[in-house]
C-alpha positions, -999 to 999 in steps of 0.1 A, spaced: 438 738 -469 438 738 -429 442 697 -420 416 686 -397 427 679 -359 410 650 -342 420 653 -311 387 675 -295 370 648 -312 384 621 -297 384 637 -261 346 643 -268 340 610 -279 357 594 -247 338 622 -223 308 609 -239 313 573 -226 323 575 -198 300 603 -186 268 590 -200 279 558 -179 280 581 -150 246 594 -154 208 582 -150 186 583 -177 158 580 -153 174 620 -141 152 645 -167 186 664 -159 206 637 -165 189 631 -200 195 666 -209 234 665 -204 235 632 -222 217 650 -251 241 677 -249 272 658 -247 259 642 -279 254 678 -297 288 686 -282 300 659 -303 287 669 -332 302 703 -326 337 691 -320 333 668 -352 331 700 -377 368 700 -376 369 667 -395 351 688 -427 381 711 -440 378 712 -475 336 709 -478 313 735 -461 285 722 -476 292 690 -458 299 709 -430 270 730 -423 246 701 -437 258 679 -413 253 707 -384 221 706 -400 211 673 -390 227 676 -355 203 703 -346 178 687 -359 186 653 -339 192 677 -308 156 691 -314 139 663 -320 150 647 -286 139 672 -269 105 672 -283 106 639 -275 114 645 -238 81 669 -239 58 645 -260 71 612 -256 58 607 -291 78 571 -303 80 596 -339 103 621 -325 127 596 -309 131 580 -341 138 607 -357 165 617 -337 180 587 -334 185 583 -380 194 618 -374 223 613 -350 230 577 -369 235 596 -403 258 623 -387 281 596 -372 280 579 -405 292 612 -420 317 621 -397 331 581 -404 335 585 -439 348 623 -434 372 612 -409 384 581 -428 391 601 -460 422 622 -438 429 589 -421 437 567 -453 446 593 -478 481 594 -489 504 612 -470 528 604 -441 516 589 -404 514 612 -379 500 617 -343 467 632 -361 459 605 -382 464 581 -356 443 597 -333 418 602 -360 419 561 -367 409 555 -330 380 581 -335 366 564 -361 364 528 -339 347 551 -312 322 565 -342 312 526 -352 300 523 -316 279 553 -313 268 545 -347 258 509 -342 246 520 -306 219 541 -324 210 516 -349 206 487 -325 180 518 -306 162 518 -334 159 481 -342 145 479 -305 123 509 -307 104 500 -341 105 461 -325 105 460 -288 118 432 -273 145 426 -298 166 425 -274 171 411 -236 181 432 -209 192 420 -176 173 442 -155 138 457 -171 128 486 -160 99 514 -165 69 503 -188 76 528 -217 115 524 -227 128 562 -227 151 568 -259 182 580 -241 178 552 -212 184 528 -246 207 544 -259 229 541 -231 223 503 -226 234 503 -265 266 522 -260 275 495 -238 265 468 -261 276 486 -288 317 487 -277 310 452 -263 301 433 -291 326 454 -315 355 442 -290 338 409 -295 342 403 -255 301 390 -253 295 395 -218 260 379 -226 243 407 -203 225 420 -232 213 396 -255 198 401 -299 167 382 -300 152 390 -334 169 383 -365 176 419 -377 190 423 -341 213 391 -344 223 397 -381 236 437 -369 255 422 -339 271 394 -362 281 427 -388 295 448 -356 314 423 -346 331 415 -381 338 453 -388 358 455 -353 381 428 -361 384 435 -396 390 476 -391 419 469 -368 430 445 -395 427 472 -421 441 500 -403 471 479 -390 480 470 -422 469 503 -444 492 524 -418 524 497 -420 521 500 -458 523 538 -459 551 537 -430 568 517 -456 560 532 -484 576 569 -463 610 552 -456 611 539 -489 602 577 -506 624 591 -482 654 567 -486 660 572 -521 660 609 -520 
């Protein structure tokens, strides 16, 4: 069985950062190439699913599906559509989190790859969580604060850019205070974010020291 390589996902995941940052989400064009970059995501991510096609072409599945439905939603502006693509997307980055994890922490001896693969998977929680805190504000608005407020009717991918950058804040746990959780449910899912940073690097730190150990050990008394 062909290991997966994570390192087109992680350079898709860091081209997704820093060009959405780059971009307007005011720009119709702009939106589409964010879209896309997302999809390309997606695409790069089917790496991570040696081993399971089903999981593999389900999950491609709901990417299109995600990719569709924001579009429609660019055309309508129907509140529906961008709701649906954002569970969509949230459930393929929960997918590719668990998918990613299973080659990360599954026995075997630390490499390059699985290293790369751990950083991916801190980059995936802040998509993921970016999402959810888009739907948290879309089915409640104003459950969060923005600095600046802008057009009348929120666009979904203007959002979702505000959230990637509240998303990676809050998981650092450097609280600028820019963007601010109002609502409970908004509070309660920043307090979570925030707790799975610090314990992930806690986890991974010591899960990849113990296998280290665990190699020289092997390895010394052959």
């Amino acid at each position: 069985m062909r290991e997966p390589r994570h390192g087109e996902l992680l350079l898709a995941l860091v081209a997704l950062i820093f060009i959405q940052s780059c971009l307007s989400a005011e720009n119709v064009v702009h939106r589409v190439v964010i879209n896309g970059f997302f999809f390309v995501v997606v695409l790069s991510a089917i790496r991570s699913f040696s081993g399971s096609t089903k999981r593999m072409w389900a999950t491609l599945l709901v990417g299109v599906l995600a990719y569709a439905t924001s579009w429609a939603n660019e055309i309508t502006g129907l509140m529906g559509l961008a709701i649906a693509s954002d569970v969509c997307f949230a459930l393929v980055f929960l997918t590719l989190i668990h998918a990613v994890g299973v080659n990360v922490f599954c026995e075997g001896p630390i490499d390059a790859n699985r290293i790369i693969g751990a950083v991916s998977i801190y980059f995936l929680l802040g998509l993921l969580w970016a999402f959810l805190y888009t739907l948290v504000e879309l089915i409640e608005p104003g459950a969060f604060s923005f600095p600046v407020v802008e057009s009348d009717s929120p666009q979904n991918t203007r959002l979702i850019s505000e959230f990637i950058y509240f998303s990676n804040v809050t998981l650092t746990t450097l609280g600028y205070g820019d963007v601010v959780p109002l609502s409970r449910p908004a509070k309660m899912m920043a307090v979570m974010q925030a707790m799975i940073g610090q314990l992930y690097v806690a986890i991974v730190i010591a899960r990849m020291i113990g296998m280290q150990v665990s190699q020289r050990r092997e390895n010394a008394e052959e």
